[in-house]
C-alpha positions in Angstrom: 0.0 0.0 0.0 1.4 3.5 -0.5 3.2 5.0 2.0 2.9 9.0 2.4 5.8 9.3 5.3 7.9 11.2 3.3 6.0 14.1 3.2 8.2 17.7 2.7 10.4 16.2 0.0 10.1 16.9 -3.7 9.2 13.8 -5.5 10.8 13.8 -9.3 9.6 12.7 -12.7 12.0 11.5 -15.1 11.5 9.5 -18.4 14.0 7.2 -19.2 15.9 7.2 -22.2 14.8 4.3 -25.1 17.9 2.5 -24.8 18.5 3.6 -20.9 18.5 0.2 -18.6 15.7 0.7 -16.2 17.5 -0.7 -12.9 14.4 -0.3 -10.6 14.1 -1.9 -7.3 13.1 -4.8 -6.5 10.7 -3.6 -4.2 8.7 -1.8 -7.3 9.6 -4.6 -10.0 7.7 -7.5 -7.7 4.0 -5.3 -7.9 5.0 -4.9 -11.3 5.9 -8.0 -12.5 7.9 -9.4 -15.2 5.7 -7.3 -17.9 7.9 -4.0 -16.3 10.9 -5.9 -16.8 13.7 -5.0 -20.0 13.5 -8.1 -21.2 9.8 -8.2 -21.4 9.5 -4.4 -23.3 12.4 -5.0 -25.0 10.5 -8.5 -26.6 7.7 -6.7 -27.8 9.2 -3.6 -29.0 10.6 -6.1 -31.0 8.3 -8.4 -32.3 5.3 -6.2 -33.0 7.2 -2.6 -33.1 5.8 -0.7 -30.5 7.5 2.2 -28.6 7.6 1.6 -25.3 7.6 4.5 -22.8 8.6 4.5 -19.3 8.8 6.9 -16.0 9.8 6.7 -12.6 9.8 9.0 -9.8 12.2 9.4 -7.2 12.4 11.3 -4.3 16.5 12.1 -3.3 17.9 9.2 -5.6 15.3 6.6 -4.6 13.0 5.2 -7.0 9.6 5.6 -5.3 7.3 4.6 -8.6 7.8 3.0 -12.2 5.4 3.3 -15.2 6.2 1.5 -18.7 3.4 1.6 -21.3 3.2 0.2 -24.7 1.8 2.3 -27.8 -0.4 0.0 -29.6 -1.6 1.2 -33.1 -3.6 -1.4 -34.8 -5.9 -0.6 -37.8 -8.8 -3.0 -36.3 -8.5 -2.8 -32.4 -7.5 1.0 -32.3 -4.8 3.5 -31.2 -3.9 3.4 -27.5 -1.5 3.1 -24.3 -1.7 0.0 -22.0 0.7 -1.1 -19.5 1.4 -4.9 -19.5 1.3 -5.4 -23.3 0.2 -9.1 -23.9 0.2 -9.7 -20.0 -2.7 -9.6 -17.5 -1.6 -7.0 -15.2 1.7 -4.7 -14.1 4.0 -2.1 -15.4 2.9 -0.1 -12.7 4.2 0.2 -9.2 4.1 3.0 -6.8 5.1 3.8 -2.9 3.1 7.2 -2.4 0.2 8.6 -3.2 2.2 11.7 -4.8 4.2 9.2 -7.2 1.3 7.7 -8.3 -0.8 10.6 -9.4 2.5 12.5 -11.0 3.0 8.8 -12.9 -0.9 9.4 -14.1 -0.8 12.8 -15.0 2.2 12.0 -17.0 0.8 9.5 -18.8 -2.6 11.7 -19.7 -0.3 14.9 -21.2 1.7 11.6 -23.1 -2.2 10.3 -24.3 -3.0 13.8 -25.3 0.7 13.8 -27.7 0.0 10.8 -28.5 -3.7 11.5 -29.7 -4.4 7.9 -28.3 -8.3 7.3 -27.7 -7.5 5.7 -24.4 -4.8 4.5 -21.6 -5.2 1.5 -19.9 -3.4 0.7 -16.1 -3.5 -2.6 -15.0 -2.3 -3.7 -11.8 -3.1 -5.7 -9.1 -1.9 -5.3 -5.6 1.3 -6.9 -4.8 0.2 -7.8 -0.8 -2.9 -9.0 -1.8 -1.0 -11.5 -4.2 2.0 -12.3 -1.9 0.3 -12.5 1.7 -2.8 -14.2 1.6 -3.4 -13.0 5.1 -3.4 -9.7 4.0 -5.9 -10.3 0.9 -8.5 -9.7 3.0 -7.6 -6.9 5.1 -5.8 -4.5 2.4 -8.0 -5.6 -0.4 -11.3 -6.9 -0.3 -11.4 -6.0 -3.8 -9.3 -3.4 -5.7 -12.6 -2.5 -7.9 -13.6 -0.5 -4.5 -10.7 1.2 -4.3 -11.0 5.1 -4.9 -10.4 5.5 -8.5 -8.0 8.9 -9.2 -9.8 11.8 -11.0 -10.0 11.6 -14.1 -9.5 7.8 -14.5 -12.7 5.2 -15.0 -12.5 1.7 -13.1 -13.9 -1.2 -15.4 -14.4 -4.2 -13.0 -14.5 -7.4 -15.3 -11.1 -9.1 -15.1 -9.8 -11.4 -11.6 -6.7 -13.0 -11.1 -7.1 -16.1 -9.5 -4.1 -17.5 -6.9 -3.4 -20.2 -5.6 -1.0 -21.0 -2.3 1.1 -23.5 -2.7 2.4 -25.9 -0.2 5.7 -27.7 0.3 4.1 -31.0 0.0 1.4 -30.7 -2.6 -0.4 -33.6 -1.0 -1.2 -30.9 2.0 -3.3 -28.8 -1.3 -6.1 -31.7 -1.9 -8.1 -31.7 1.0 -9.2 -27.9 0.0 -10.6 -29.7 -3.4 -14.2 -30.8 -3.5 -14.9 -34.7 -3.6 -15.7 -34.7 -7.3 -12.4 -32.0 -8.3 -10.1 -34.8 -6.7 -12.0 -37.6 -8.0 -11.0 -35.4 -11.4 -7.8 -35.4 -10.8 -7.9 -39.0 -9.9 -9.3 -40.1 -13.0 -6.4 -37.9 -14.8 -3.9 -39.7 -13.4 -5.2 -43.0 -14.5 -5.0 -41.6 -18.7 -1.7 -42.1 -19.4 -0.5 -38.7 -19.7 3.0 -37.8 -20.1 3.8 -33.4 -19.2 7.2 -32.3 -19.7 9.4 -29.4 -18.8 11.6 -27.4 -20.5 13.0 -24.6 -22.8 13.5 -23.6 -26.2 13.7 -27.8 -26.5 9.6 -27.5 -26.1 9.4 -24.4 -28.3 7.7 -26.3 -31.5 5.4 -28.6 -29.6 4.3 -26.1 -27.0 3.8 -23.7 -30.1 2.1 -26.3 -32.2 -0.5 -27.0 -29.1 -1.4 -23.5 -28.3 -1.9 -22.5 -31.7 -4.4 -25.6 -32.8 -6.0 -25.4 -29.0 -6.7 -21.0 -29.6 -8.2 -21.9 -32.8 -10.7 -24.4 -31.7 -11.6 -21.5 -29.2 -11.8 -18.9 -31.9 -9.0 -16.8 -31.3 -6.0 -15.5 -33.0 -2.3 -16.6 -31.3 1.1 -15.6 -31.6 3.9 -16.5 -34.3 6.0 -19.0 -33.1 8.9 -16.1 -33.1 7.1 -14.3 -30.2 7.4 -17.3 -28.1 11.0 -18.1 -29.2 11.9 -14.7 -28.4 10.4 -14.5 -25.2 12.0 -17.6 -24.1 15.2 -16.4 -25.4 15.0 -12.9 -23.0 13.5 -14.4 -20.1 15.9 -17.3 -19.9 15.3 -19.9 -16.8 12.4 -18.1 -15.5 10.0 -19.1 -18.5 9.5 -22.8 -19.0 7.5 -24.7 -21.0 5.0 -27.4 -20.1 3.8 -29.5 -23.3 1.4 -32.0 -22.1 1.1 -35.7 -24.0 -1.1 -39.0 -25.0 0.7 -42.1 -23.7 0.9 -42.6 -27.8 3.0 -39.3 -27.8 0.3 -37.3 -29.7 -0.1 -33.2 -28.4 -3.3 -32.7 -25.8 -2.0 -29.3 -24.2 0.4 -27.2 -23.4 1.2 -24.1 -21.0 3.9 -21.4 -21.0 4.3 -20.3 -17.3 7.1 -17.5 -16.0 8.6 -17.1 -12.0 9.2 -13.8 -10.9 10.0 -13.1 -7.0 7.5 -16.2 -5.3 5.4 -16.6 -7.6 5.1 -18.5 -11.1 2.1 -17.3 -13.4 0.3 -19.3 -16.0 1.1 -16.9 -19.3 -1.0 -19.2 -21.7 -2.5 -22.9 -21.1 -4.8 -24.7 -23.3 -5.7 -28.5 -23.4 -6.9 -30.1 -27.1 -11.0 -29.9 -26.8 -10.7 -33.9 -27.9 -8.5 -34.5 -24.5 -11.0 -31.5 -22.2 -13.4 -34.7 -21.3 -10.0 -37.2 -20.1 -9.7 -33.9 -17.3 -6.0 -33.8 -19.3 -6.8 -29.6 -17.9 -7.1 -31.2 -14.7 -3.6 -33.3 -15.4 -1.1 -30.3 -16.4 -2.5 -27.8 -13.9 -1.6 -30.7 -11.0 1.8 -31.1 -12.2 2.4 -27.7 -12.8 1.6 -27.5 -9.0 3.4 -30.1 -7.9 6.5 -29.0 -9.6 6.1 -25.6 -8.1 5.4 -26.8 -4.5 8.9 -28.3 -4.7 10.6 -25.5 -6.0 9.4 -23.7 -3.1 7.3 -21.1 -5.1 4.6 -20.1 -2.6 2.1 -18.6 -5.1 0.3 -19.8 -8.6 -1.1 -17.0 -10.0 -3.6 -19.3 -12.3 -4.3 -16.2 -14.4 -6.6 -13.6 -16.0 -10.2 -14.9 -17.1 -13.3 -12.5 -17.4 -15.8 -12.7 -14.3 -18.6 -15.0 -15.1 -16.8 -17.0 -17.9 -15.8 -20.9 -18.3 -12.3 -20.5 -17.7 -13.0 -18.8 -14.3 -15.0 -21.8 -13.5 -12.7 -24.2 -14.1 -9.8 -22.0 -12.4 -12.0 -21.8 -9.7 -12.1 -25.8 -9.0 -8.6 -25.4 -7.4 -10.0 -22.9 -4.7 -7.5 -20.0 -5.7 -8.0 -16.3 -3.7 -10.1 -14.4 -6.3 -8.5 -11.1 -6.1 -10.1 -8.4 -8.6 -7.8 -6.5 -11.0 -7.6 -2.6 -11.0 -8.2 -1.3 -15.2 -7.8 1.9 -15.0 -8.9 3.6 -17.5 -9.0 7.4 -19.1 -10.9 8.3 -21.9 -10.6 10.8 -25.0 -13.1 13.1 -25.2 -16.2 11.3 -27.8 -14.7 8.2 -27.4 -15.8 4.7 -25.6 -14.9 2.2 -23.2 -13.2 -0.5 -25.0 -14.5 -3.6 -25.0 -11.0 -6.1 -26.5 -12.5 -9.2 -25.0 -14.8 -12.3 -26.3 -18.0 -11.4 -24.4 -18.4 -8.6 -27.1 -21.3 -9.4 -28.7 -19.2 -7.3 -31.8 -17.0 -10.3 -31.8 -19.4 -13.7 -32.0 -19.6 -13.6 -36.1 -16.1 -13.3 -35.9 -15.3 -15.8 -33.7 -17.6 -18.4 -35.0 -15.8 -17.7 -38.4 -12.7 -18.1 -37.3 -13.0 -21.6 -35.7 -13.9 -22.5 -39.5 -11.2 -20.9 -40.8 -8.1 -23.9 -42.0 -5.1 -23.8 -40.2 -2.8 -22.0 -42.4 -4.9 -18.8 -42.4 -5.4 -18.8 -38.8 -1.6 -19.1 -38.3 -0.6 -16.2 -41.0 -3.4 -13.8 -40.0 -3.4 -15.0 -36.2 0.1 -12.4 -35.6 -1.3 -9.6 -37.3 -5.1 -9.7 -35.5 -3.2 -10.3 -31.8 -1.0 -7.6 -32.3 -3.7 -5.4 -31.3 -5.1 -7.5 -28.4 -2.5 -6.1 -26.4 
């Protein structure tokens, strides 16, 4: 939470150079997560070409908030400024009130140069996700929280996180009778999951792509994925899931950062969805995570009401709302960038339709603007 101690002293904003390392404290990168990180700006600048703008404020040498959004221009989805491009929440960390709402007001007068129809902060509270003691107490949900002048809270996205255990064994008790029966039955399939690196890179590629089309969605190029592997190094793994005949059923791109692994992407084959092989890689990823003495999943992002949140829901996670932030240009709307837009049904349903090679060539250019 912020902390307004250090009142009397002048608080400084400063933008950081393009090609100036960002060095910020642990202390601000952990709320922020890896999506405030180089490695993770520097990836999509990249990829997609997007400038990537980023503040902090200090007050006497200390950094006391960070900021980095993405400029996304896309001739479909629109022109605007989000933080945690292609993630579901961070690039934005603070310590004060007074950093926070100088980091804001920066960003509205870089909107307005920008001529951007909106900005969107994302960003979840870092006690809430590290202390589940605290989730409670400090946040009962950040959609309550007072939302700064000038900014408009749209409360449809949760996180949903899981504490983990030493000995995952300690985990299944919390389960209902039938979600460990599901997991029983899992076991019992034959599945194979493995681990790994830029080793996994085609399969887990190959696996996501087929499973986002059968949902009607667009996906990455396989370079995005290499490429994030390649600048995230150790701390992105990942998890390709397998029929005892060796055939694809799933796979899962998950990333560490401080004590606490997130699930980036995971998708099971609808054929394998009624063998529980969901049920299979989530359990492994958990029990691999329990031993490496991470003490939080972080399941992911889903839309309130959706499927995904009630299957991510099974593992009786903390539900912690996410703060989207957003500010407006004049005449201009709410966005609405997700699948419960009724705007997007036709478009969906034709998509699932669509053969594979289309999907996969048009796929980079449509998500590209899904930032």
């Amino acid at each position: 939470m912020p902390d307004d101690s250090a009142q009397g002293t002048e608080t400084r904003l400063r933008r950081l150079a393009p090609d100036e390392p960002s060095n910020w404290p642990e202390a601000l990168t952990q709320p922020a997560t890896f999506t405030t990180l180089d490695a993770w700006s520097q990836t999509v600048q990249r990829i997609y070409k997007y400038p990537i703008y980023r503040f902090e404020t200090e007050i006497e040498g200390s950094v006391t908030g960070i900021l980095a959004l993405t400029h996304v221009r896309h001739p479909i989805f629109g022109n605007y400024l989000t933080t945690s491009p292609f993630g579901s929440y961070g690039g934005f960390a603070f310590c004060s009130t007074e950093s926070r709402d100088l980091l804001l007001a920066e960003t509205r007068l870089l909107a307005a140069e920008l001529g951007v129809e909106y900005v969107n902060i994302r960003w979840a509270d870092a006690a809430a996700v590290l202390e589940p003691a605290l989730s409670a107490v400090l946040e009962p949900t950040l959609s309550q929280l007072p939302v700064p002048p000038g900014w408009l809270q749209h409360p449809i996205y949760a996180t949903y996180l899981l504490d983990l255990d030493a000995n995952p064994e300690n985990l299944l008790p919390n389960f209902s009778s039938d979600h460990r029966n599901h997991i029983r039955k899992s076991m019992k399939k034959g599945f194979i999951v493995k681990f790994g690196h830029l080793d996994l890179l085609d399969d887990a590629y190959e696996a996501l792509s087929r499973s986002m089309h059968e949902l009607g969605s667009p996906y990455h190029a396989k370079e995005y994925l290499r490429a994030l592997a390649a600048s995230l190094g150790d701390t992105l793994e990942f998890a390709v899931l397998y029929t005892p005949d060796g055939k694809l059923a799933g796979a899962g791109v998950f990333i560490t950062h401080s004590r606490v692994v997130t699930n980036l992407h995971a998708n099971i084959l609808r054929k394998f969805r009624t063998d529980y092989a969901g049920e299979f890689l989530y359990w492994k990823v958990i029990e691999r995570y329990c031993q490496k003495n991470y003490t939080v999943f972080d399941i992911g992002r889903s839309l309130l009401g959706s499927g995904n949140e009630t299957f991510k829901m099974k593992w009786k996670p903390r539900k912690e709302m996410l703060a989207y932030w957003y500010a407006i240009k004049p005449g201009a709307e709410l966005p609405a960038l997700n699948q419960k837009n009724p705007k997007f049904a036709l478009a969906i349903s034709v998509w699932k339709r669509l053969p594979a090679w289309l999907v996969r060539w048009l796929g980079p250019f449509l998500i590209r603007g899904l930032a």
